[in-house]
C-alpha positions in Angstrom: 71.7 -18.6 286.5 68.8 -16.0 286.7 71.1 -13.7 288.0 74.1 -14.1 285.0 71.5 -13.5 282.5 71.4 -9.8 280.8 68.8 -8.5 278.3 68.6 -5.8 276.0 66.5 -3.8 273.4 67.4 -4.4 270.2 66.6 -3.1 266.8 65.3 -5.7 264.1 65.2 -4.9 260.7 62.3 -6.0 258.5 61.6 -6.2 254.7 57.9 -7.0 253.5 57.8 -8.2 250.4 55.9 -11.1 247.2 56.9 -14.5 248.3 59.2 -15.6 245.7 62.4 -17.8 244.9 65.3 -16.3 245.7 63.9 -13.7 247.7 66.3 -14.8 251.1 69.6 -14.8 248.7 68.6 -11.0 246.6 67.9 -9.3 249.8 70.5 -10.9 252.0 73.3 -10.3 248.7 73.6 -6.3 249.1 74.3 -6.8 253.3 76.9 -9.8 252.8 78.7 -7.0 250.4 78.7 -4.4 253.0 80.3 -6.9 255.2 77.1 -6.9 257.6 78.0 -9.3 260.5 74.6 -10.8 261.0 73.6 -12.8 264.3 69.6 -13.2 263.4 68.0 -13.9 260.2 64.5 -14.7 259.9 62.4 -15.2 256.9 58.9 -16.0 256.5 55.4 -16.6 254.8 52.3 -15.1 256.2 49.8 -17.1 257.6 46.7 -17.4 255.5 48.7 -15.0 252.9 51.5 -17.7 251.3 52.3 -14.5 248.5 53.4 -12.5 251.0 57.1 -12.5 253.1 58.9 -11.1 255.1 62.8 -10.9 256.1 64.2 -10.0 259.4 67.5 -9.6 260.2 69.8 -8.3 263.4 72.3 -6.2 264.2 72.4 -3.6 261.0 75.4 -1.8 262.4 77.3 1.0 260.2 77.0 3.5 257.8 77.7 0.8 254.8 75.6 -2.0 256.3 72.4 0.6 257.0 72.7 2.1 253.5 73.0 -1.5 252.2 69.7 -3.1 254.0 68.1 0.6 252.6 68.9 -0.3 249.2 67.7 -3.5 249.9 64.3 -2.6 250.7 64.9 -3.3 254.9 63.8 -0.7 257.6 63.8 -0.6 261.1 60.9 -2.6 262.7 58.7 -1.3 265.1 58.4 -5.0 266.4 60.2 -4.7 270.0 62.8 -7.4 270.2 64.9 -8.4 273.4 68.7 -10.1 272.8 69.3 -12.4 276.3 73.2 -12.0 276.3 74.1 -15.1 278.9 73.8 -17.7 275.7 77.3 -15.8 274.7 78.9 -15.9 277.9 78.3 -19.4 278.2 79.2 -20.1 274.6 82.3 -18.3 275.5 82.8 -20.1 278.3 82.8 -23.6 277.3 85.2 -22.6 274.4 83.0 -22.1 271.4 84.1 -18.3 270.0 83.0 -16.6 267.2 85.1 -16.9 264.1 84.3 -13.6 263.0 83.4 -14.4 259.9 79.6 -16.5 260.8 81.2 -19.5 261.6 81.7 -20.9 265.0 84.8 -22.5 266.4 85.5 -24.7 269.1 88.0 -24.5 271.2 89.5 -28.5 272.0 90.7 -29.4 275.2 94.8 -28.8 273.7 93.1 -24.9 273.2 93.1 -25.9 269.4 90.7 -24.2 267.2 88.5 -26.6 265.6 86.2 -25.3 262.7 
């Protein structure tokens, strides 16, 4: 299985910010616009510092979804992050696809979609 497995950079981007309600929904709001299609979100408190956050989210691809996690107060971390790619191939592969729109589907065994 070693050998099907495929890793590769990718680039996180991070927003540091008060720890509040409704933090998640104000910063995720102006990349759900752009029609960012988002694989990784991650939000957080600080150990030892509960005021303080902070958001991370993956893939920021595109002029409209960059200039919308800018606005937002996001940047690119310098945290190095790897993506292992054989999780999607096997997904694939036992007939779970992507719906395109952040839900997954399952394939049944008739090859019907099944949300």
């Amino acid at each position: 299985m070693a050998d099907d497995m495929t890793v590769k950079n990718v680039q996180l981007w991070s927003l540091h910010g008060a720890n509040r309600k409704g933090l998640l929904a104000d910063v995720l709001e102006p990349l759900a616009a752009a029609g960012a299609n988002l694989r990784v979100v991650m939000g957080y408190r600080h150990p030892g510092e509960h005021e303080r956050a902070t958001v991370e989210v993956f893939p920021v691809e595109g002029g409209a979804a960059e200039a919308a996690a800018r606005k937002a107060g996001f940047a690119p971390s310098e945290t190095a992050c790897l993506r292992e790619l054989l999780a999607d191939r096997l997904l694939h592969q036992h007939g779970v696809l992507d719906g395109g729109d952040g839900r997954q589907e399952v394939l049944g065994g008739d090859g019907v979609r099944e949300s």
